[in-house]
Each structure stands twice: as structure tokens, then as C-alpha cells.
C-alpha positions as CSV (number, residue, x, y, z in Angstrom):
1,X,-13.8,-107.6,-171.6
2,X,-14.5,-103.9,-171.5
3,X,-15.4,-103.3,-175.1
4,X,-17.1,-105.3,-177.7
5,X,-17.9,-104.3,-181.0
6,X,-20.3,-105.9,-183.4
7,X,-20.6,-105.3,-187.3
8,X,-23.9,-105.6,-188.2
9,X,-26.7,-106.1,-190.5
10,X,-30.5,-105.3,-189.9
11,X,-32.4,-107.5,-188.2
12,X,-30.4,-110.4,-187.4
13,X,-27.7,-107.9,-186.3
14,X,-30.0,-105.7,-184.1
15,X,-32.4,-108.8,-182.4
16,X,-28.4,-110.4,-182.0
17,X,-27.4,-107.1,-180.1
18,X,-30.2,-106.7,-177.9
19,X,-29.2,-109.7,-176.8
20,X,-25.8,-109.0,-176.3
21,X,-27.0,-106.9,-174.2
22,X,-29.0,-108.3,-172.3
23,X,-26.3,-110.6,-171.3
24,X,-24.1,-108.2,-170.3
25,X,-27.2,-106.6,-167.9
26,X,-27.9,-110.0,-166.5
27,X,-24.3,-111.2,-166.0
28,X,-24.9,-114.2,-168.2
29,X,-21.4,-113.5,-170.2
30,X,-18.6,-114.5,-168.1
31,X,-15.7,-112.6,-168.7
32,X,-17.6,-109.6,-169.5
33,X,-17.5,-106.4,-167.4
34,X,-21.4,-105.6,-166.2
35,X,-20.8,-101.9,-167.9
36,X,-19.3,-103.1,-171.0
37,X,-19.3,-100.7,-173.6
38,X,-21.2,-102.2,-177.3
39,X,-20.2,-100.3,-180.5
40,X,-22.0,-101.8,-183.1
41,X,-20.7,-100.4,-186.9
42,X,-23.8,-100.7,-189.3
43,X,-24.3,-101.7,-192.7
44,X,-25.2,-98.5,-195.0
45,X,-25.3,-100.1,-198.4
46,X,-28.9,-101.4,-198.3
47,X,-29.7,-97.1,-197.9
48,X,-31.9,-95.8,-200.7
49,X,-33.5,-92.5,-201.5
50,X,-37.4,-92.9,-201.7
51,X,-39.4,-89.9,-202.3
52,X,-36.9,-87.3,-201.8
53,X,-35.9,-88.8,-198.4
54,X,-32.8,-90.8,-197.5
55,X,-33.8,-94.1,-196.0
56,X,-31.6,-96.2,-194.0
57,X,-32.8,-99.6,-193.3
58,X,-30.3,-101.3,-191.1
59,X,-29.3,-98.3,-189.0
60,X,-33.2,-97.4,-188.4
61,X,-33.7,-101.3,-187.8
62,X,-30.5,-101.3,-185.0
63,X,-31.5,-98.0,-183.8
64,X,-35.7,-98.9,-183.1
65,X,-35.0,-102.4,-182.2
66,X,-32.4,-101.2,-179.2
67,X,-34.6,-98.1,-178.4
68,X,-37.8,-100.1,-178.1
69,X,-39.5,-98.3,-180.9
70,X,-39.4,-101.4,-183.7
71,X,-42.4,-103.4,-184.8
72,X,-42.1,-106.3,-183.0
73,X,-44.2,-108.2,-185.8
74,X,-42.6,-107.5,-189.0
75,X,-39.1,-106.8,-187.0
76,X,-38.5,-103.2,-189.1
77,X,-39.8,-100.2,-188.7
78,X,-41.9,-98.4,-186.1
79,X,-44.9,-100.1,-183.7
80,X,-48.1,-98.7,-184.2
81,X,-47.4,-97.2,-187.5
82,X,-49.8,-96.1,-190.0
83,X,-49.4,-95.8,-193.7
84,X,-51.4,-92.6,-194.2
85,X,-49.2,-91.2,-196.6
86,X,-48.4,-94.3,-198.5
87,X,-51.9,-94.4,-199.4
88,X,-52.1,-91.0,-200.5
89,X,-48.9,-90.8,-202.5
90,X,-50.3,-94.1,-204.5
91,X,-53.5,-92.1,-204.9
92,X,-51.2,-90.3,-206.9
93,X,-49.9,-92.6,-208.9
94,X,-46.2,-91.4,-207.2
95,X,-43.7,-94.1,-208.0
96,X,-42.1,-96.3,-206.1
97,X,-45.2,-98.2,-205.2
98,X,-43.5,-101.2,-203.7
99,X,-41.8,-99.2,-201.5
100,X,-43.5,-97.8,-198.2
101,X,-42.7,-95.3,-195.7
102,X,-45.2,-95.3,-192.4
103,X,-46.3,-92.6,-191.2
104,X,-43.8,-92.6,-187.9
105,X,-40.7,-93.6,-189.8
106,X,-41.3,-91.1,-192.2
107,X,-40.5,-88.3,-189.4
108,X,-36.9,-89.7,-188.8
109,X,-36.1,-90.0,-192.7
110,X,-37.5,-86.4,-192.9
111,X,-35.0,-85.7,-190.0
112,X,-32.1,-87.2,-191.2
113,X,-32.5,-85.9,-195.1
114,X,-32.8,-82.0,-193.8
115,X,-29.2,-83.0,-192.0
116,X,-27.7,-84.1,-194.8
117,X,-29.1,-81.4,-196.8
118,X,-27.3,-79.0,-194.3
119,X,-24.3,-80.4,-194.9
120,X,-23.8,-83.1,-191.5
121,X,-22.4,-86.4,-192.4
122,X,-24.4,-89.5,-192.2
123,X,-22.2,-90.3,-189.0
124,X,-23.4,-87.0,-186.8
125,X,-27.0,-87.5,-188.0
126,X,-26.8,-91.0,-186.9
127,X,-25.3,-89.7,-183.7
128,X,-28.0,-87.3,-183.4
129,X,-31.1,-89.3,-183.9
130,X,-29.8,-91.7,-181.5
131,X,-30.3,-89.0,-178.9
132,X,-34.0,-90.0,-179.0
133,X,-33.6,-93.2,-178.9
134,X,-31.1,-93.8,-176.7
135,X,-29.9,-97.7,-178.1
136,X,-27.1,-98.5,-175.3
137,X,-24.6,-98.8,-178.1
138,X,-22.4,-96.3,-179.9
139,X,-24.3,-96.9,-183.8
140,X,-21.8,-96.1,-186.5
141,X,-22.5,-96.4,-189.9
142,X,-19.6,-98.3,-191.6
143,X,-19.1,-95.2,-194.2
144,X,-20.5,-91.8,-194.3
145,X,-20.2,-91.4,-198.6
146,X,-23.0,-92.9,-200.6
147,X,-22.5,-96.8,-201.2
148,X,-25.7,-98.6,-202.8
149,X,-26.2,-102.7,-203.1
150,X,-28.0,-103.5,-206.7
151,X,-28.6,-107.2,-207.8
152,X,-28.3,-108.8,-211.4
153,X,-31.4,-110.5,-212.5
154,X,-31.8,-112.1,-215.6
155,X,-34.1,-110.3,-218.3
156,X,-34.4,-111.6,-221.7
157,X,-35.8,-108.0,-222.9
158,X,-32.1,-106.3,-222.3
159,X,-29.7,-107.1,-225.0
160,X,-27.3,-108.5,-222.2
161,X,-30.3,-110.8,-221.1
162,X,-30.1,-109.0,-217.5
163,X,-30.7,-105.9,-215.3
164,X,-29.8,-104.6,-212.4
165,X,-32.1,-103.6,-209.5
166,X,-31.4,-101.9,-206.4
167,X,-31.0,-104.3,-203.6
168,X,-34.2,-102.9,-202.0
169,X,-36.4,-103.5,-205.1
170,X,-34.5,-107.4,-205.4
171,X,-35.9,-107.4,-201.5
172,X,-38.9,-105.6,-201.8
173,X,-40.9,-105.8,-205.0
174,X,-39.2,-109.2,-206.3
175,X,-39.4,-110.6,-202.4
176,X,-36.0,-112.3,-203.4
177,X,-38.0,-114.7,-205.3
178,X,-35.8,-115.1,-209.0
179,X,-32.6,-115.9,-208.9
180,X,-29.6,-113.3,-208.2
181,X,-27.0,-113.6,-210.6
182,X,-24.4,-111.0,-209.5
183,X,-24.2,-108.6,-206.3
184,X,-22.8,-105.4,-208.1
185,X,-22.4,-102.8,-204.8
186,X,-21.9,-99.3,-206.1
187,X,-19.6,-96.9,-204.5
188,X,-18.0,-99.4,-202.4
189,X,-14.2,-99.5,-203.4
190,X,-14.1,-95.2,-203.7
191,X,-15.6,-95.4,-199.9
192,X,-14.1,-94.7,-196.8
193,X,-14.6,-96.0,-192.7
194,X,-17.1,-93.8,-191.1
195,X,-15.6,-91.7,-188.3
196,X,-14.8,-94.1,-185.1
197,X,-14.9,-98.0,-187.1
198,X,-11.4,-98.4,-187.6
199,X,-10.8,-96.8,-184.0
200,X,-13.1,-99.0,-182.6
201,X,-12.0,-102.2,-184.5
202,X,-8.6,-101.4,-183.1
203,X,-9.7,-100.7,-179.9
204,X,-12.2,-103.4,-179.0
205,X,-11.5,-107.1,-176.9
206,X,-14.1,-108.9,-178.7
207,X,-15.4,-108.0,-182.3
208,X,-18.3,-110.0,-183.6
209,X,-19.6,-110.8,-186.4
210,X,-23.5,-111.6,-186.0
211,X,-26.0,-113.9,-187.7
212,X,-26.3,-111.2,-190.3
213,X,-26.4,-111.7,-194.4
214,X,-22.5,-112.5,-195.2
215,X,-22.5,-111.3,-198.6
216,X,-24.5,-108.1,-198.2
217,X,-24.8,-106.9,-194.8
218,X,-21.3,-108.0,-193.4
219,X,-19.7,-108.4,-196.8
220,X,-20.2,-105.2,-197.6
221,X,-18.8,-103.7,-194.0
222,X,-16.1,-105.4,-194.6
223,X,-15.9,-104.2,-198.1
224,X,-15.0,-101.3,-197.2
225,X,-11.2,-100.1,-198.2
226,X,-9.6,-100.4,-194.5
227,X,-12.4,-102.0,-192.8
228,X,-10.9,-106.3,-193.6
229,X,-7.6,-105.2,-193.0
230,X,-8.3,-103.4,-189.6
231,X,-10.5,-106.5,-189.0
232,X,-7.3,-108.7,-189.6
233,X,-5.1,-106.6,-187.6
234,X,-7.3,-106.1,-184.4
235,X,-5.3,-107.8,-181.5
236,X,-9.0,-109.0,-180.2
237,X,-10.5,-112.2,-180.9
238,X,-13.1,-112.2,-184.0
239,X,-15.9,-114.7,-183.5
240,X,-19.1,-114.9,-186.0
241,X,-22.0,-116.5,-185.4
242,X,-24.0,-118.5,-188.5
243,X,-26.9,-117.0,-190.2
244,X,-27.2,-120.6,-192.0
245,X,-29.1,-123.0,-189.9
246,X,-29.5,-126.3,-191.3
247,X,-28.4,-125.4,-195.2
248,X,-30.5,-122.4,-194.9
249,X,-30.8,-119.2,-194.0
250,X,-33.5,-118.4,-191.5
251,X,-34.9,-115.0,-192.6
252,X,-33.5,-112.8,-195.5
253,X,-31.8,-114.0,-198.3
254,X,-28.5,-115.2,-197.7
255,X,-29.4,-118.6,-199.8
256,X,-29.9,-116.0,-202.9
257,X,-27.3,-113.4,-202.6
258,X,-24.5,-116.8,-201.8
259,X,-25.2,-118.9,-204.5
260,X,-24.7,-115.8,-206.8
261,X,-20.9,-115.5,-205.7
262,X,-20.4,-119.0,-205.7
263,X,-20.4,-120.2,-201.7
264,X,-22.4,-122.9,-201.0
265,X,-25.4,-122.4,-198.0
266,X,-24.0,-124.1,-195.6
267,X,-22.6,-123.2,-192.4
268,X,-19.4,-124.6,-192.6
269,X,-19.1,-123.0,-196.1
270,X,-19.8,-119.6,-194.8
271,X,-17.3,-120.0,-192.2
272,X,-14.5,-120.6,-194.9
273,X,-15.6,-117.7,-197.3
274,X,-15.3,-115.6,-194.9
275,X,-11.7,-117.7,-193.8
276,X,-9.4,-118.1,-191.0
277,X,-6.9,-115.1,-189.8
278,X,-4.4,-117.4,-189.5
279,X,-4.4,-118.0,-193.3
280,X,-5.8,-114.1,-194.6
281,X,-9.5,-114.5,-193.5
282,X,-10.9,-112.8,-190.3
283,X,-12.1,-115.5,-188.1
284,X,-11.2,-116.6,-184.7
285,X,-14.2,-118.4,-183.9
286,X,-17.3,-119.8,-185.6
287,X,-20.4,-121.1,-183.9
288,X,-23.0,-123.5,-186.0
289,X,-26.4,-124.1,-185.0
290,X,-26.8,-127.8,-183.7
291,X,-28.4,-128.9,-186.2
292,X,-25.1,-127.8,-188.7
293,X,-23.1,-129.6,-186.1
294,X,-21.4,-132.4,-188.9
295,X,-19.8,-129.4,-189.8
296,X,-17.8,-128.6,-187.1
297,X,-14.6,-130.6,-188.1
298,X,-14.3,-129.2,-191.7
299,X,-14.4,-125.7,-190.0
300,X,-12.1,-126.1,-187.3
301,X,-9.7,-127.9,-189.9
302,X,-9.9,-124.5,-191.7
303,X,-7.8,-123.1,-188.9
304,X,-10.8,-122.0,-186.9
305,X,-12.3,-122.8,-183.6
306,X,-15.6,-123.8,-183.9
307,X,-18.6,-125.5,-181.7
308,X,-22.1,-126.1,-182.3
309,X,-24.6,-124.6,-180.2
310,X,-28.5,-123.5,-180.1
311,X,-28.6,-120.2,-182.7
312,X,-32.1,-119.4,-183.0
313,X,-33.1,-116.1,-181.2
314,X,-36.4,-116.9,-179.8
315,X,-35.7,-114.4,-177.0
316,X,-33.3,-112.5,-175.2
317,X,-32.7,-115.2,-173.0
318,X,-31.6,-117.8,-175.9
319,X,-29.5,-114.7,-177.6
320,X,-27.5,-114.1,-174.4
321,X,-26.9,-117.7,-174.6
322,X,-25.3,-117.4,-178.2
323,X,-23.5,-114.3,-177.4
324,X,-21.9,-116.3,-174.1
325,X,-21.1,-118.9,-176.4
326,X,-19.2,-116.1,-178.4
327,X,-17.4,-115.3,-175.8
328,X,-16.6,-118.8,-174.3
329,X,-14.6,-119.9,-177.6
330,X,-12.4,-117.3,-177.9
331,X,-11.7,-117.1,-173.9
């Protein structure tokens, strides 16, 4: 395997690629060329402008995680930042509150909104700030026009008892902590690939889809009009990895954003909403933690190949091993 390509969320999807890569440095991914070449197409739909400046979440976390800039602590945004500004701008009362930019990351939103302003698409600024960083993968954002996640809550003070709140406010402010009642993702169906996805869906021998959130990190990608079908018409194997480990998700809010469309949390539940290719899905493969492993059956009886191994990322080491395992089933 020469190429891979990954669609990813934040975190999951970035600590998921560094492993990736890792493996391939290390040789731990049989089958896999030592100078294979990772493009890794990015969720954009969790973006938000915050103080006049055009935040990306999930390409910044891809982008510092890869380059060595992320906070290895919190797992987004910059080490050693310092929140300067956030403090000043509450001194002024300057809403949103519950949103803050450090003092670091601040310098690549200011970066990227002056592009935009000039007129270059999300794709070439993304291109662009990667020069600093350097990540080791090609980071494309899965559309260059605006497409913005907002969640339904309930709110008995709105004559159709709920509201809708950007995803970042759901995440951020409500920490995920009342029930999601709909996923309403503006701007999706009018979008279009970034420059370079559908090329390198087509193009890729192994495309994988990584322990991110299946409803709005990798639901969304694939949301995209052109993005499933490329996915269903790649002539590589499409393997995903579960980001429900033992009927729930380890980090985020997968249990939330699911239950709100209907899947149950499971991992073998996950596997068929997202379905076999075989049958209109985009599955190949499907690994479930051990723990999940009484639901291998169920999934492979859904037309998809599917073995239960170690997910948890604990290190590089341990992601390698997942992304071998990615590689194994489909070989």
C-alpha cells in the first residue's frame, strides 16, 4: 500500500493518525510501503467564527497534534498557551464567554481569517498553515464553503419547546450534558468536496475511517454531496475503527449525538449505520474493541469483516497496533 487516506475527526482522528504514522516509520504495518503517503480529509462542520476570527477545531487539532504543537493535556490546542486575551476580552464583558481562544492559537485563526478575507479558499489556507507545521500528511478539509453543526435542545421557553445551538456551544458551554434531540448541520447538502477528496478517495489503497464521532465528525464528511458515493465507488478497501468501546464512547459525545438519530451506542450498531458496501453502506472492515467482542458475529453477518482487537490509544505503540489491525482485515 502506497497511499492511505483517512477521514477524520478531531482528536480521535488526529491521536489515530499519529499513530498511523508511526507504524508506517517503524514498519509495524505489513503491507505498507515505509514512504507511504497519508492524506487525511478533515471535518470542517464543527468550524465557528468567534470574535471576528474563523476557528477551525478539527483541522487545527489534526494539524498541532501531527506537528507536535498540541497540548498534550487537554488534547486541543496549543502547549504552553496562555489565555491573556480571554481574560481581557471577558473584562469587557465581550461575548462568547464560554468560548476561549489562547493566546498561541489565536495567531493561526488571525492567519487564516486575513486569507479568507483575501479571498483564498479554506483549502489553500489550510495548505499554507501547514507549511509551519509540517504534519506528514496532505490535510484537506472535506469542503471549502461554509457548513456549520448546530444541535436541538429542548427549551420549554420557545413556542416549539426547543432551540438550536451551535455544535460548539452544545460541546462547550452545555459540556454535552442535556440531551440532543436533533443534529441539524447547516450548509451541508448545497456543499461541495474540497479540492483533492474525491481525487484522493479515488486514488487511495486503503481509506479509513478512524475512532472519530460517526454522526458528526465522519457523518458529516461523508455528508457531503459526492463524498459517500466516491467512498462507495473507491476500488480500495474501507475499514473503520470503533469509537464505542464497551456501549460507550470514550471521549466526546458520540452516546449524545447517536441516540438523537436513533442508533443504538454500541459498536456493532455503529458498524451497521454506517452499513456494508456490499449492500449501499461503505464498509469493508470493522474492528471492535475486545471488550465489544460479542459483537462480532452480528457485524460480520451484516456483510462486513469484522475482528475484535485492543482500541484504546494509550500510545503510539498501541495505535500502530490498531492501524496494523486495519490493515490485516482487509489484506
Amino acid at each position: 500500500m502506497q497511499k492511505i487516506s483517512v477521514l477524520s475527526g478531531g482528536m480521535g482522528g488526529a491521536t489515530f493518525v499519529r499513530g498511523l504514522l508511526h507504524g508506517i516509520r517503524t514498519g509495524a504495518l505489513p503491507g505498507v510501503a515505509p514512504d507511504a503517503e497519508v492524506t487525511v480529509v478533515a471535518n470542517t462542520a464543527d468550524d465557528i467564527w468567534v470574535h471576528g476570527l474563523k476557528v477551525c477545531p478539527d483541522l487545527d487539532t489534526v494539524m498541532y497534534t501531527l506537528g507536535d504543537g498540541i497540548d498534550p493535556g487537554r488534547g486541543w490546542g496549543r502547549r504552553d498557551e496562555t489565555w491573556s486575551t480571554k481574560d481581557e476580552l471577558a473584562a469587557y464583558g465581550v461575548e462568547p464567554t464560554w468560548f476561549g481562544l489562547g493566546d498561541r492559537d489565536i495567531a493561526t485563526h488571525l492567519v487564516r481569517t486575513q486569507m479568507l478575507d483575501a479571498g483564498y479558499p479554506l483549502s489553500e489556507v489550510t495548505a499554507a498553515l501547514c507549511r509551519r507545521w509540517q504534519p506528514g500528511v496532505r490535510l484537506l478539509p472535506m469542503t471549502d464553503d461554509r457548513v456549520e453543526t448546530h444541535i436541538a435542545v429542548a427549551d420549554p421557553d420557545e413556542p416549539s419547546g426547543r432551540r438550536v445551538v451551535h455544535f460548539q456551544e452544545y460541546w462547550v458551554r452545555l459540556r454535552a450534558q442535556v440531551p440532543a434531540e436533533a443534529v441539524v448541520v447547516v450548509g451541508l447538502d448545497a456543499s461541495s468536496p474540497g479540492p483533492g477528496v474525491l481525487e484522493a478517495i479515488a486514488e487511495t489503497d486503503l481509506l479509513v475511517l478512524p475512532p472519530s464521532n460517526p454522526v458528526v465528525s465522519v457523518g458529516t464528511i461523508l455528508g457531503v454531496p459526492g463524498i459517500r458515493e466516491a467512498v462507495a465507488a473507491t476500488p480500495a478497501p474501507v475499514v473503520g475503527l470503533s469509537p464505542i468501546v464497551g456501549d460507550t464512547h470514550v471521549r466526546g459525545m458520540a452516546h449524545q449525538v447517536l441516540t438523537a438519530i436513533g442508533v443504538e451506542v454500541t459498536a456493532g450498531a455503529v458498524a451497521r449505520h454506517y452499513g456494508s458496501r456490499g449492500d449501499g453502506g461503505v464498509l469493508d472492515g470493522w474492528l471492535v474493541d475486545t471488550r465489544d467482542a460479542h459483537h462480532v458475529a452480528a457485524v460480520r453477518e451484516a456483510g462486513i469483516a469484522c475482528e475484535a482487537v485492543p482500541l484504546m490509544m494509550v500510545d503510539d505503540d498501541a495505535t500502530a497496533a490498531m492501524a496494523a489491525a486495519a490493515v490485516g482485515i482487509v489484506r
